[in-house]
PDB file of the backbone (N, CA, C, O) and the ligand in Angstrom, with CONECT records:
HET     ZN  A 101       1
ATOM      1  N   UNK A   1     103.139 104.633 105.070  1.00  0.00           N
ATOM      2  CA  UNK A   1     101.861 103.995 104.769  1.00  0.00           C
ATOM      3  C   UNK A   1     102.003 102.481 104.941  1.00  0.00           C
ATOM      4  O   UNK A   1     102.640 101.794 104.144  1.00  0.00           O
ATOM      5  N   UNK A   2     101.391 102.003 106.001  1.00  0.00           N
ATOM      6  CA  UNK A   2     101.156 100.251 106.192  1.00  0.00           C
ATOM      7  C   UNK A   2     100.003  99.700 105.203  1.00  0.00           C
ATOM      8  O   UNK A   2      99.020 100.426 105.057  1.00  0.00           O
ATOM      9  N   UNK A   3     100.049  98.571 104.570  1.00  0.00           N
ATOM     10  CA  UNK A   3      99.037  98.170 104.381  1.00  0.00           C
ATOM     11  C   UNK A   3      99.490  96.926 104.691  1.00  0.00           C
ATOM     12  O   UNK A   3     100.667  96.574 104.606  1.00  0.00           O
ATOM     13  N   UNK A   4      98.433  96.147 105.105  1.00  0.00           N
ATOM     14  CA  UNK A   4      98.710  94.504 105.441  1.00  0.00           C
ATOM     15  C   UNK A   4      98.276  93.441 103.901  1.00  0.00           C
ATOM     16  O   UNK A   4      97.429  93.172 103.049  1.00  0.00           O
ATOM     17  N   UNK A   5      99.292  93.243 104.300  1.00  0.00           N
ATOM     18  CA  UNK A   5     100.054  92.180 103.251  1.00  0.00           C
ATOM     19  C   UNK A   5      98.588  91.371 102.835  1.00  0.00           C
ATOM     20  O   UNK A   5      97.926  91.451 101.800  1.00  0.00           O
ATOM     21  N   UNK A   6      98.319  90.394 104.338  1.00  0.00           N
ATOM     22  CA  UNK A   6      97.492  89.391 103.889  1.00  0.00           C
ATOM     23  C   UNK A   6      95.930  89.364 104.007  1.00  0.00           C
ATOM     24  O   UNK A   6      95.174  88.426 104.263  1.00  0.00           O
ATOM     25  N   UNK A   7      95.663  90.787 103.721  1.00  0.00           N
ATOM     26  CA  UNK A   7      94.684  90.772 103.108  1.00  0.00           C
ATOM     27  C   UNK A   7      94.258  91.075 101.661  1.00  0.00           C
ATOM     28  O   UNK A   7      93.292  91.655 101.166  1.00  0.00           O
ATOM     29  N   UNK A   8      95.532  90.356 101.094  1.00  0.00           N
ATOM     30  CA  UNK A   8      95.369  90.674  99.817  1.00  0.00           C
ATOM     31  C   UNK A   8      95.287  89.306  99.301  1.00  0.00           C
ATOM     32  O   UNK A   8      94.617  89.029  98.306  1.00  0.00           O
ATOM     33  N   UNK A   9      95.964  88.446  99.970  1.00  0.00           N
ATOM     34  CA  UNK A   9      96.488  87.017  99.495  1.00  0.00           C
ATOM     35  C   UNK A   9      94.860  86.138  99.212  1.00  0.00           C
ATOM     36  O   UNK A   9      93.742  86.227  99.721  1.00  0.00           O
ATOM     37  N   UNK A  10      95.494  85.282  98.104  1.00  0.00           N
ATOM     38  CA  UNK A  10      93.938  84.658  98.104  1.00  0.00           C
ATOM     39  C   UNK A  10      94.388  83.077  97.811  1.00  0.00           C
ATOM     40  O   UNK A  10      95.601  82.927  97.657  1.00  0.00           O
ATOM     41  N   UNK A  11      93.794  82.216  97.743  1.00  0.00           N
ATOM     42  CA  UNK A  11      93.487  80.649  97.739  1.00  0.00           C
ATOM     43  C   UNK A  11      93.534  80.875  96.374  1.00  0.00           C
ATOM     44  O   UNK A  11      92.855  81.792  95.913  1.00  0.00           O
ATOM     45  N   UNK A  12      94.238  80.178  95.635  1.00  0.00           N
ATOM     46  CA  UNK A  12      93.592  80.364  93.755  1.00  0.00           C
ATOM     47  C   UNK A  12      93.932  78.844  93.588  1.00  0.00           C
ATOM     48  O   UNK A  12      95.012  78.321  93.867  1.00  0.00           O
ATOM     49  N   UNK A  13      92.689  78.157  93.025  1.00  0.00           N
ATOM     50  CA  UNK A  13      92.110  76.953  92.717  1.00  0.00           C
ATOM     51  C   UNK A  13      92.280  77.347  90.781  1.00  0.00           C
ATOM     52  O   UNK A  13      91.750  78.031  89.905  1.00  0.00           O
ATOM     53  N   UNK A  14      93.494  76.273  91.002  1.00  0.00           N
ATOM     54  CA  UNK A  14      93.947  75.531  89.555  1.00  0.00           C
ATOM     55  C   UNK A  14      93.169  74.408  89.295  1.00  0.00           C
ATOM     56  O   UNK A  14      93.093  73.462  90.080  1.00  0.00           O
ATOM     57  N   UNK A  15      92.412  74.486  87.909  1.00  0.00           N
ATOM     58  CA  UNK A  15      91.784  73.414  87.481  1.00  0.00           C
ATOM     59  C   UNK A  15      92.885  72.796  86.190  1.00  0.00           C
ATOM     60  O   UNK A  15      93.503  73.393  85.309  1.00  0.00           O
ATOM     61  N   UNK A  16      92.806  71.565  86.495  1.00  0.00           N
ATOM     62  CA  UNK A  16      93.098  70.750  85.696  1.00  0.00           C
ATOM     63  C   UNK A  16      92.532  70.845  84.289  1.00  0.00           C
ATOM     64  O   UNK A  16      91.381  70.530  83.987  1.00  0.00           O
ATOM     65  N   UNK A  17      93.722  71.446  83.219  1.00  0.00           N
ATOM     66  CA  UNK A  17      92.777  71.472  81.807  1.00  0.00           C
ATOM     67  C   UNK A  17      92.687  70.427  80.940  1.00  0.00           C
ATOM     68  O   UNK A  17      92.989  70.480  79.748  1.00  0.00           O
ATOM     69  N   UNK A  18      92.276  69.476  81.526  1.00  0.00           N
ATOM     70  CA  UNK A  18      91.966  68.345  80.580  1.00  0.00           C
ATOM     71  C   UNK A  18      90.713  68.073  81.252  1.00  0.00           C
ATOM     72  O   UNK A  18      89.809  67.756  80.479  1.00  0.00           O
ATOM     73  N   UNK A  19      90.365  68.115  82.667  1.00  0.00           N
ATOM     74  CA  UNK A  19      89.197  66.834  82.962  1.00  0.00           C
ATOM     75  C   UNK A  19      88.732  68.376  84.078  1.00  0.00           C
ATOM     76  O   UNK A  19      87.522  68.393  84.305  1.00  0.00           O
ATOM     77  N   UNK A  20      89.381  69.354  84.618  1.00  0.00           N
ATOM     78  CA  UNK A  20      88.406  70.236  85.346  1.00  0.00           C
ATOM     79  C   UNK A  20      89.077  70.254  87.073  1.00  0.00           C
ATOM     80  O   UNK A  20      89.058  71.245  87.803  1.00  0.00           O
ATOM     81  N   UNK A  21      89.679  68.791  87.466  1.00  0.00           N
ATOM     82  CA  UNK A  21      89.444  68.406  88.848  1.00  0.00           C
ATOM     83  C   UNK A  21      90.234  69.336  89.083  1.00  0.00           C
ATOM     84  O   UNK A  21      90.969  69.914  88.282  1.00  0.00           O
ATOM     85  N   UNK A  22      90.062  69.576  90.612  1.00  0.00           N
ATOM     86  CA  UNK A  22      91.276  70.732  91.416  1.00  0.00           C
ATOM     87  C   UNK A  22      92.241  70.027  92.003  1.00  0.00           C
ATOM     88  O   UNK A  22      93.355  70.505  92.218  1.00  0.00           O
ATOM     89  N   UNK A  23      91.857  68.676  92.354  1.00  0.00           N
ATOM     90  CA  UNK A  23      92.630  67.775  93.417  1.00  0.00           C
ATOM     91  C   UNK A  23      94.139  67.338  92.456  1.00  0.00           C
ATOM     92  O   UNK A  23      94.197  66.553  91.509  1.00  0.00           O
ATOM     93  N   UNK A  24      95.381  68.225  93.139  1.00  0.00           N
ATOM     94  CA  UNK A  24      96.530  68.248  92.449  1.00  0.00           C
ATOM     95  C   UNK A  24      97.444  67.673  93.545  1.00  0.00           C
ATOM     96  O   UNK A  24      97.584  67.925  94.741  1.00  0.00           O
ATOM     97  N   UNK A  25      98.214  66.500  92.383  1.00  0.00           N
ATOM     98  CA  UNK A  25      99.496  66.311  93.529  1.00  0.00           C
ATOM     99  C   UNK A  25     100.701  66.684  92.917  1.00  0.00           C
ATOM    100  O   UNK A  25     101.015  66.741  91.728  1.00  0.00           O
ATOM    101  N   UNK A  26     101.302  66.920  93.918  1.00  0.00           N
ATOM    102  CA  UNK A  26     102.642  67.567  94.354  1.00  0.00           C
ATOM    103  C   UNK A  26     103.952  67.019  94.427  1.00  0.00           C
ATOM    104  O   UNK A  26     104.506  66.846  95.513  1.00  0.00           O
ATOM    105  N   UNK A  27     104.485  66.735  93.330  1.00  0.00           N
ATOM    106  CA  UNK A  27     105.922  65.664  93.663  1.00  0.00           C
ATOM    107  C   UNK A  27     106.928  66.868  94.519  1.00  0.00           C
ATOM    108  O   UNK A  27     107.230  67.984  94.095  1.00  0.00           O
ATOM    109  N   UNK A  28     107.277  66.317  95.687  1.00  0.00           N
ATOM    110  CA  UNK A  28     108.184  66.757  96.795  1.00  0.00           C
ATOM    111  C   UNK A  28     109.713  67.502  95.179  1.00  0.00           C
ATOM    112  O   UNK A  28     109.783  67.158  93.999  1.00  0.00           O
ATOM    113  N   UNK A  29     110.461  68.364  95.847  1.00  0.00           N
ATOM    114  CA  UNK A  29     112.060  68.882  95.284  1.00  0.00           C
ATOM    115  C   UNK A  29     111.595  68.556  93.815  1.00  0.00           C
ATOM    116  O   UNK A  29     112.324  67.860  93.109  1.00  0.00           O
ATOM    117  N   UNK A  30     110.261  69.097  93.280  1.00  0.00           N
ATOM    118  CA  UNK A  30     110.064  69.040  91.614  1.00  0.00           C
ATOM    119  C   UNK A  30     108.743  70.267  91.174  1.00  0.00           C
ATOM    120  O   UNK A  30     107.983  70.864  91.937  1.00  0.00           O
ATOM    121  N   UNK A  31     108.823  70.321  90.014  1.00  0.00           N
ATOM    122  CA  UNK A  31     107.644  71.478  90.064  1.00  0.00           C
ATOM    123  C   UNK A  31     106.736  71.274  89.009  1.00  0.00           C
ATOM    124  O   UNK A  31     106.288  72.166  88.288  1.00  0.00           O
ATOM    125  N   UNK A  32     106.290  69.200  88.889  1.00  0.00           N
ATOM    126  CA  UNK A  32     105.487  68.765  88.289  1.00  0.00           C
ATOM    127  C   UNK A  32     104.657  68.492  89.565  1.00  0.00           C
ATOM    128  O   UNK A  32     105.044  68.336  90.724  1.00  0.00           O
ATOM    129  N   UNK A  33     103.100  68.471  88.910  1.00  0.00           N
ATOM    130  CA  UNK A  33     102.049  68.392  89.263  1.00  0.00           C
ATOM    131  C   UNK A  33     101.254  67.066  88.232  1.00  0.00           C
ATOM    132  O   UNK A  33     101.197  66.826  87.026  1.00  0.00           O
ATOM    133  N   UNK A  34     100.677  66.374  89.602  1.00  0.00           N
ATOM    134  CA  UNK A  34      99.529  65.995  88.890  1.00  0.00           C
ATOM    135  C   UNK A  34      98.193  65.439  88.905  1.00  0.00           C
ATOM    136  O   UNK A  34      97.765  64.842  89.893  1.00  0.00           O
ATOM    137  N   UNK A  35      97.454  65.625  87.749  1.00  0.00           N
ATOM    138  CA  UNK A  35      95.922  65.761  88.457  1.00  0.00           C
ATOM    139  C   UNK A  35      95.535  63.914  88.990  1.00  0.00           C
ATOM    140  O   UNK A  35      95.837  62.805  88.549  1.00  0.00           O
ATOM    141  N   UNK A  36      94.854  64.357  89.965  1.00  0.00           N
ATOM    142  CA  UNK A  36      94.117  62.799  90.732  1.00  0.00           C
ATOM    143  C   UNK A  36      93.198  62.558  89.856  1.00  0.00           C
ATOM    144  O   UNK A  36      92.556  61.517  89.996  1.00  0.00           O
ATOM    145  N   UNK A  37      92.985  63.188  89.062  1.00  0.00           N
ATOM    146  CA  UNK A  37      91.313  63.484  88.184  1.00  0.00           C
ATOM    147  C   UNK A  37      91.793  61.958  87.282  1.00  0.00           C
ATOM    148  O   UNK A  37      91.611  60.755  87.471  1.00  0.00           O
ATOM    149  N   UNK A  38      92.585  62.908  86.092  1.00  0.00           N
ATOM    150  CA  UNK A  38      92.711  61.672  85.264  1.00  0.00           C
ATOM    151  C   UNK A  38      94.293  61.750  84.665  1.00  0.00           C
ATOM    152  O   UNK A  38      94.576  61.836  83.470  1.00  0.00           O
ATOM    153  N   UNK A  39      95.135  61.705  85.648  1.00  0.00           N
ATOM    154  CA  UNK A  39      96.853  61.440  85.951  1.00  0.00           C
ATOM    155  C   UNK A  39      97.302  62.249  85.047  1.00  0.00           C
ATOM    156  O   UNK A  39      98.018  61.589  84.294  1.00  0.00           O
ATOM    157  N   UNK A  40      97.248  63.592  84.649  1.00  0.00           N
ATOM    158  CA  UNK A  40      97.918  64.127  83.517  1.00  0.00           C
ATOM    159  C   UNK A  40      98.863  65.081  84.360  1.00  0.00           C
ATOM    160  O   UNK A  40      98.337  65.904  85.109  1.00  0.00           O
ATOM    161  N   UNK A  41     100.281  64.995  84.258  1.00  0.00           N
ATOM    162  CA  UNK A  41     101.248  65.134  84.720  1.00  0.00           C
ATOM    163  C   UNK A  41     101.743  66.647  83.859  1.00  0.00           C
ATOM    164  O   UNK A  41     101.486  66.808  82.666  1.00  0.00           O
ATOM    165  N   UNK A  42     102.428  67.603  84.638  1.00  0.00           N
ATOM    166  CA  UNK A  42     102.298  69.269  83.955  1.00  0.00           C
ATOM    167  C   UNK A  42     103.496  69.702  85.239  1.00  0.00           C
ATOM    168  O   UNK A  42     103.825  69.246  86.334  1.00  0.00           O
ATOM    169  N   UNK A  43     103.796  70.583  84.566  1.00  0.00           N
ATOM    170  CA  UNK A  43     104.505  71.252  85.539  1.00  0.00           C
ATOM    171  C   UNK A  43     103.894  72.522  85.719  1.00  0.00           C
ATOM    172  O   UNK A  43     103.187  73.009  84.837  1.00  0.00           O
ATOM    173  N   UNK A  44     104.205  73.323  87.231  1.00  0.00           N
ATOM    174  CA  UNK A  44     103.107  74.363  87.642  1.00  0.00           C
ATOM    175  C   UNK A  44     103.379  75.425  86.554  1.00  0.00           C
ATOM    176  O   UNK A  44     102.369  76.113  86.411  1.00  0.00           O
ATOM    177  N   UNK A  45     104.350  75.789  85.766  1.00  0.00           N
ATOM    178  CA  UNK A  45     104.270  76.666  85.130  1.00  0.00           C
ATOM    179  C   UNK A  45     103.220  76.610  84.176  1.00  0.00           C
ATOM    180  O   UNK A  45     102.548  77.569  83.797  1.00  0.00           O
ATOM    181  N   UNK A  46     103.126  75.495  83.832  1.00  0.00           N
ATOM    182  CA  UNK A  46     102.302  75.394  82.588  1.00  0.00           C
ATOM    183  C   UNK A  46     100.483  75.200  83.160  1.00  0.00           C
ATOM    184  O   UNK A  46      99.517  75.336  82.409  1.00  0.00           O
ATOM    185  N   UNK A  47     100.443  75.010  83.995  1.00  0.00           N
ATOM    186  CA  UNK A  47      98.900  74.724  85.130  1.00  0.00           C
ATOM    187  C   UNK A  47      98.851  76.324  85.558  1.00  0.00           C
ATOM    188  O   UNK A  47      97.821  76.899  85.912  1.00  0.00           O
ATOM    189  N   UNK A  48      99.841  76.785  85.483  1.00  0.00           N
ATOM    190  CA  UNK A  48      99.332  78.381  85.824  1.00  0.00           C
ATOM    191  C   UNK A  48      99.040  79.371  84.512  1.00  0.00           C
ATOM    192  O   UNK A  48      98.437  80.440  84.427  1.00  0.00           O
ATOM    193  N   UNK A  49      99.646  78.651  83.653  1.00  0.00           N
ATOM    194  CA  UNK A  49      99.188  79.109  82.417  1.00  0.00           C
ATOM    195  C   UNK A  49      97.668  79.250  81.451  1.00  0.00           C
ATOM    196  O   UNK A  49      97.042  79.976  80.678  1.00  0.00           O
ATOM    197  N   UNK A  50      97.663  77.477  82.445  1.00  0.00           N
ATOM    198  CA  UNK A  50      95.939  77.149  81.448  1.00  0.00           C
ATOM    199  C   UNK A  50      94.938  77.681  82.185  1.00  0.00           C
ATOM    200  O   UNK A  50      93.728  77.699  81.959  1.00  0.00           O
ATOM    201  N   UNK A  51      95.715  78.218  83.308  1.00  0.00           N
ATOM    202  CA  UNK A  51      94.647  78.708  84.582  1.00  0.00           C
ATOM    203  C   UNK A  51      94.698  80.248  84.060  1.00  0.00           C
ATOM    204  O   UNK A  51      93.911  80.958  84.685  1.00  0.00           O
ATOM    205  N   UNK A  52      95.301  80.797  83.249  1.00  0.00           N
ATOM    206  CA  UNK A  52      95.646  82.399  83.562  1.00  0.00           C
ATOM    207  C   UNK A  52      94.909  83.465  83.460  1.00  0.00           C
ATOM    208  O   UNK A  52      95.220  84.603  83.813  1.00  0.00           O
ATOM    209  N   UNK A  53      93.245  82.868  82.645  1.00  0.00           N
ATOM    210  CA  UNK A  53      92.226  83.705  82.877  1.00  0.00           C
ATOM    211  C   UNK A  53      91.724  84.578  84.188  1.00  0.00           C
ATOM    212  O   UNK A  53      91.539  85.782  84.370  1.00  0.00           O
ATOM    213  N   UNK A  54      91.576  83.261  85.114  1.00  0.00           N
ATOM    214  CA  UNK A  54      91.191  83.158  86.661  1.00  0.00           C
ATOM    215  C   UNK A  54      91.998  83.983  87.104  1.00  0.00           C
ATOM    216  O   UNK A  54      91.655  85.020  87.672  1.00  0.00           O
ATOM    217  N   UNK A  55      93.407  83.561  86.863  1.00  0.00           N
ATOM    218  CA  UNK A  55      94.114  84.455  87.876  1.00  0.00           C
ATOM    219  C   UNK A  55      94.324  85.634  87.421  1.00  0.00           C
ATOM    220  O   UNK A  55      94.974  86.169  88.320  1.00  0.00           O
ATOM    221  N   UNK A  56      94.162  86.513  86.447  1.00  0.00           N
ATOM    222  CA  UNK A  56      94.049  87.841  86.343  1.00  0.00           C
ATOM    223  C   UNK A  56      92.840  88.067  87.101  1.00  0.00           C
ATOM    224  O   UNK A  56      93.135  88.675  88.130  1.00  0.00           O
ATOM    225  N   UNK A  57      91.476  87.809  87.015  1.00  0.00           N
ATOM    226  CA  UNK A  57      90.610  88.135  87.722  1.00  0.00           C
ATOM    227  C   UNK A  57      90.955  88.208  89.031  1.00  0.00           C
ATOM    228  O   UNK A  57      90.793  89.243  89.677  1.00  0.00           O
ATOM    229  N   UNK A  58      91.423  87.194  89.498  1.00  0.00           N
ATOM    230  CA  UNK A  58      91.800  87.680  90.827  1.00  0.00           C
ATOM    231  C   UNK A  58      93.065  88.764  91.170  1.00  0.00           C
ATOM    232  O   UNK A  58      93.456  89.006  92.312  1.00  0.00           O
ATOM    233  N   UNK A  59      93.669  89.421  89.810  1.00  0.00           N
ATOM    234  CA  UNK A  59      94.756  90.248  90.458  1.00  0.00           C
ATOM    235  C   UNK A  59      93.815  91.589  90.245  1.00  0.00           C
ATOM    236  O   UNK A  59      94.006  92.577  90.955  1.00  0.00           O
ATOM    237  N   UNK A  60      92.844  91.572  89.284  1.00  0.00           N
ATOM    238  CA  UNK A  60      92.232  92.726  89.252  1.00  0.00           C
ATOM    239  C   UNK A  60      91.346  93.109  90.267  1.00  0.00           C
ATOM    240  O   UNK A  60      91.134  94.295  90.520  1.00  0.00           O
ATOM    241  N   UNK A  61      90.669  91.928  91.029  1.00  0.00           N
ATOM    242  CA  UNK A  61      90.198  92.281  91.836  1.00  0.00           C
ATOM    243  C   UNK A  61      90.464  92.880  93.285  1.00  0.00           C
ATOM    244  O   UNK A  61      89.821  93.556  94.088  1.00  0.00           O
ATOM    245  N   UNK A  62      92.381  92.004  93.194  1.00  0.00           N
ATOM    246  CA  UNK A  62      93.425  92.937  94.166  1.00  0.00           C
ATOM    247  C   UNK A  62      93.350  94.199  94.114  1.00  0.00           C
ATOM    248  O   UNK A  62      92.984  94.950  95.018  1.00  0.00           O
ATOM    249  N   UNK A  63      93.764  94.527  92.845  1.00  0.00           N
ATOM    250  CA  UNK A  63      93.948  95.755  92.547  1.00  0.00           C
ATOM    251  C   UNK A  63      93.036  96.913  93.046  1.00  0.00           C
ATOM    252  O   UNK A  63      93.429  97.902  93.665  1.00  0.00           O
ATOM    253  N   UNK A  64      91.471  96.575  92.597  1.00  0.00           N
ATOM    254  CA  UNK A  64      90.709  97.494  92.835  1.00  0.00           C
ATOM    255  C   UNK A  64      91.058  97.364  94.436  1.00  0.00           C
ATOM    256  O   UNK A  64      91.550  98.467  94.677  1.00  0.00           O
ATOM    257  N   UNK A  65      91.070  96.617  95.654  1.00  0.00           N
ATOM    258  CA  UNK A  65      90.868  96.770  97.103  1.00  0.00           C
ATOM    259  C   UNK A  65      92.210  97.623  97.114  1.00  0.00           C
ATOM    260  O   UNK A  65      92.005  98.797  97.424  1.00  0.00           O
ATOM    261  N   UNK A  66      93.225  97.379  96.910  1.00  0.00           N
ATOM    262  CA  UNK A  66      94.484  98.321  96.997  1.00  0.00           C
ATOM    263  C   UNK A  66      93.860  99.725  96.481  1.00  0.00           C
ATOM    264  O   UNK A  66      94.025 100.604  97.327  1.00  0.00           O
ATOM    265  N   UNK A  67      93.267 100.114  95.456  1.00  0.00           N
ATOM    266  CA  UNK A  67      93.318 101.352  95.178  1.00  0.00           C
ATOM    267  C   UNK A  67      92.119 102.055  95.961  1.00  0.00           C
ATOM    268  O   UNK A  67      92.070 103.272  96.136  1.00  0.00           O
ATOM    269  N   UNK A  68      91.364 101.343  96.316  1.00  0.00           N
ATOM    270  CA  UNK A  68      90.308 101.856  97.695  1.00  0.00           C
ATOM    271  C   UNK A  68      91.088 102.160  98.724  1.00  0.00           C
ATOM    272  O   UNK A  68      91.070 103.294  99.202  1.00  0.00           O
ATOM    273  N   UNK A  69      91.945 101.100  99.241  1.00  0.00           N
ATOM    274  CA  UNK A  69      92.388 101.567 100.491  1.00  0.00           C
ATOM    275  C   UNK A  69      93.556 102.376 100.482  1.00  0.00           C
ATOM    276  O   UNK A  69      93.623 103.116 101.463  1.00  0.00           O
ATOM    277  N   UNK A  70      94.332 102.448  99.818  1.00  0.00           N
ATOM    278  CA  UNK A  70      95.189 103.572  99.530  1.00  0.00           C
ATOM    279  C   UNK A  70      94.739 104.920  99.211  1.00  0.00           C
ATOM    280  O   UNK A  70      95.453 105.907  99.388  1.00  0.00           O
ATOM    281  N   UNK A  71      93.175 104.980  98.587  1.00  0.00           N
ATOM    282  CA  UNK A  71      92.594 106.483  98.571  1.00  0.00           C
ATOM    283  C   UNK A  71      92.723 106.663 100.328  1.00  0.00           C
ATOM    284  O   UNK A  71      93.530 107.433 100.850  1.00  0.00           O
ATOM    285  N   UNK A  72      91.626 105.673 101.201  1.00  0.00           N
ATOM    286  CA  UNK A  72      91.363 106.173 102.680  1.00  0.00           C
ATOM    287  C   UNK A  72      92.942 106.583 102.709  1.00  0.00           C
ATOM    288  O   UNK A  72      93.088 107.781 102.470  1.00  0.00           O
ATOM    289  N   UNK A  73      93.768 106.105 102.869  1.00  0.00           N
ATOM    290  CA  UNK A  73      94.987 106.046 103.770  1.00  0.00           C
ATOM    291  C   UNK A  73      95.502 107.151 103.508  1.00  0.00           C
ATOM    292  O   UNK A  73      96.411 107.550 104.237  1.00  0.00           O
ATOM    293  N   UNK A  74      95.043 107.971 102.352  1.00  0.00           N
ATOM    294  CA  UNK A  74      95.867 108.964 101.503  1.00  0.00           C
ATOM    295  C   UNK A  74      95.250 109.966 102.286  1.00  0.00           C
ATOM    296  O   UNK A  74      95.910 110.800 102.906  1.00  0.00           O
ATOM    297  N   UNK A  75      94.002 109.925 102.287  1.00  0.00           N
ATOM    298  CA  UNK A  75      93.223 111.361 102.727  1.00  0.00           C
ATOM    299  C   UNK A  75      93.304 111.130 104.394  1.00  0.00           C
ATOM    300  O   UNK A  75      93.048 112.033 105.189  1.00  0.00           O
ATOM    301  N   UNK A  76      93.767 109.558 104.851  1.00  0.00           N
ATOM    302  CA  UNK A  76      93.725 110.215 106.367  1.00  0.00           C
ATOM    303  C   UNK A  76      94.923 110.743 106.707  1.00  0.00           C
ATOM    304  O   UNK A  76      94.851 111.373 107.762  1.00  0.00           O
ATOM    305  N   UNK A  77      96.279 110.720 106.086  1.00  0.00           N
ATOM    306  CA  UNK A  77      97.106 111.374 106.040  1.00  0.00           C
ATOM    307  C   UNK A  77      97.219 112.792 105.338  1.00  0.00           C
ATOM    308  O   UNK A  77      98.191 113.542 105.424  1.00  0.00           O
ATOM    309  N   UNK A  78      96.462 112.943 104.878  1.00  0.00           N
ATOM    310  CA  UNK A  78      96.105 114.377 104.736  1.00  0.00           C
ATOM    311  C   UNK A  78      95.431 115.044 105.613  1.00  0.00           C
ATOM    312  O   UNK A  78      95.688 116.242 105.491  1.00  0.00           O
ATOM    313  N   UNK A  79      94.695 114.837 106.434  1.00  0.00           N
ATOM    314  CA  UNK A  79      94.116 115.246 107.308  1.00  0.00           C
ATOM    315  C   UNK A  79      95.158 115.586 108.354  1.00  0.00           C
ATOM    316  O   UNK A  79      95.493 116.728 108.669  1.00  0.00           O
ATOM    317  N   UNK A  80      95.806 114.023 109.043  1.00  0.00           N
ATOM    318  CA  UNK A  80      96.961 114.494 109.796  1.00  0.00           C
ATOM    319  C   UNK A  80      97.475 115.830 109.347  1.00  0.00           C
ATOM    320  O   UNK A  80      97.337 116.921 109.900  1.00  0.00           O
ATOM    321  N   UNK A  81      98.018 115.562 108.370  1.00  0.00           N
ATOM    322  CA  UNK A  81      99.071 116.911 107.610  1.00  0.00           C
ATOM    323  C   UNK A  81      98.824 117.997 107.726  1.00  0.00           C
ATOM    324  O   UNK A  81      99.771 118.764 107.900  1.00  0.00           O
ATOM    325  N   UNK A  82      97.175 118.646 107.673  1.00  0.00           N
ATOM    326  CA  UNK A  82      96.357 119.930 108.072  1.00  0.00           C
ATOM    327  C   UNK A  82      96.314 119.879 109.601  1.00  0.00           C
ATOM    328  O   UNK A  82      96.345 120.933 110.236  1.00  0.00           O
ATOM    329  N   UNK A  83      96.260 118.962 110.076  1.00  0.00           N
ATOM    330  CA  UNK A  83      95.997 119.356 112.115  1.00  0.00           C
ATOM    331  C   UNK A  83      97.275 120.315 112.220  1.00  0.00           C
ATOM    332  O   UNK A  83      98.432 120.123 111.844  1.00  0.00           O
ATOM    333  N   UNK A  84      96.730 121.329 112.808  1.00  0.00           N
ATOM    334  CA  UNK A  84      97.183 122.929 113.627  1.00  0.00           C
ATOM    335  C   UNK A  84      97.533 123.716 112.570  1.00  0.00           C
ATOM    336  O   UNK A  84      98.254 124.711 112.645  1.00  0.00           O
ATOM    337  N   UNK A  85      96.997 123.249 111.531  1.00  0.00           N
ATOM    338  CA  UNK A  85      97.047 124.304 110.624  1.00  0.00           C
ATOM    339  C   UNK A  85      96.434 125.720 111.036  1.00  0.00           C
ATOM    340  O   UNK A  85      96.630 126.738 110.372  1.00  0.00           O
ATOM    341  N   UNK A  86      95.901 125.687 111.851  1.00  0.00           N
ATOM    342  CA  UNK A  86      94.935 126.957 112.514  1.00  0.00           C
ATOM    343  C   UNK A  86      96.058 127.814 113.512  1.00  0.00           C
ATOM    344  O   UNK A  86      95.788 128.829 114.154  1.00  0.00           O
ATOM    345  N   UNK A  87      97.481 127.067 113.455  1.00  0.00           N
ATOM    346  CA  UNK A  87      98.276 128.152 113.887  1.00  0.00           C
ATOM    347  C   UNK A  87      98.921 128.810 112.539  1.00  0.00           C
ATOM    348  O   UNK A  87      99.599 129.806 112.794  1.00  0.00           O
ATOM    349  N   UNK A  88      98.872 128.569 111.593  1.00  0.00           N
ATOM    350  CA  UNK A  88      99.514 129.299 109.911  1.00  0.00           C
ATOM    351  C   UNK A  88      97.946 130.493 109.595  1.00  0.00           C
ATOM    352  O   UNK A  88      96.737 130.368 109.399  1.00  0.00           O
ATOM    353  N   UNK A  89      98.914 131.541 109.709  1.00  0.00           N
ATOM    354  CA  UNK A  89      98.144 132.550 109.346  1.00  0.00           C
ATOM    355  C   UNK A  89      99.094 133.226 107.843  1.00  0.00           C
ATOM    356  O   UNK A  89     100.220 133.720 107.783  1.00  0.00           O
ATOM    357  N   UNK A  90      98.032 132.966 106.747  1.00  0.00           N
ATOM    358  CA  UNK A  90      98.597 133.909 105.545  1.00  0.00           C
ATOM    359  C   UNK A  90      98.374 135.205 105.415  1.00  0.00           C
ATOM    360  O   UNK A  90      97.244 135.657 105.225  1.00  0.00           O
ATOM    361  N   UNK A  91      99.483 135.959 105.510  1.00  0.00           N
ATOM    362  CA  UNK A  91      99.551 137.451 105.829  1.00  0.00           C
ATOM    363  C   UNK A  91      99.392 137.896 104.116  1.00  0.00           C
ATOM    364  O   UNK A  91      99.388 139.082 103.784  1.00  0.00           O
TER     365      UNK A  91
HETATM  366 ZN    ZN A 101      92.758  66.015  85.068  1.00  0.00          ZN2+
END
């Protein structure tokens, strides 16, 4: 069973929890962030934290497209699986 990767992937827009802005900078070989909004300096763990409402919504909403397309994929491989079944005769 293939499924492609990147249509699952999504853009997820971290807001800054002090002032809202999205516009985040990036110190290069560090994993502080900080907002252009109004300079409050965080590291991404903790910006993914204040964000973590959002991003469940967006894993649930993964979720449901995975479990849609894994039904199709299931039953078109079932189908395969029955072709020439019309040579099995149950005696
Ligand atoms: Zn801010």
């Amino acid at each position: 069973m293939k499924l492609n990767a990147d249509k699952y992937e999504r853009n997820v827009i971290l807001l800054c929890p002090v002032c809202g802005n999205t516009d985040m900078e990036h110190f290069e070989d560090s994993e502080i962030v900080r907002c252009i909004g109004c300079g409050k300096e965080m590291n991404e763990d903790e910006l993914i934290q204040e964000n973590g409402v959002s991003l469940d919504s967006h894993l649930d909403e993964i979720k449901e497209e995975l479990t849609k397309d894994i039904g199709k994929q299931f039953g078109e491989m079932l189908k395969d699986a029955f072709k020439g079944s019309k040579n099995i005769r149950i005696k």
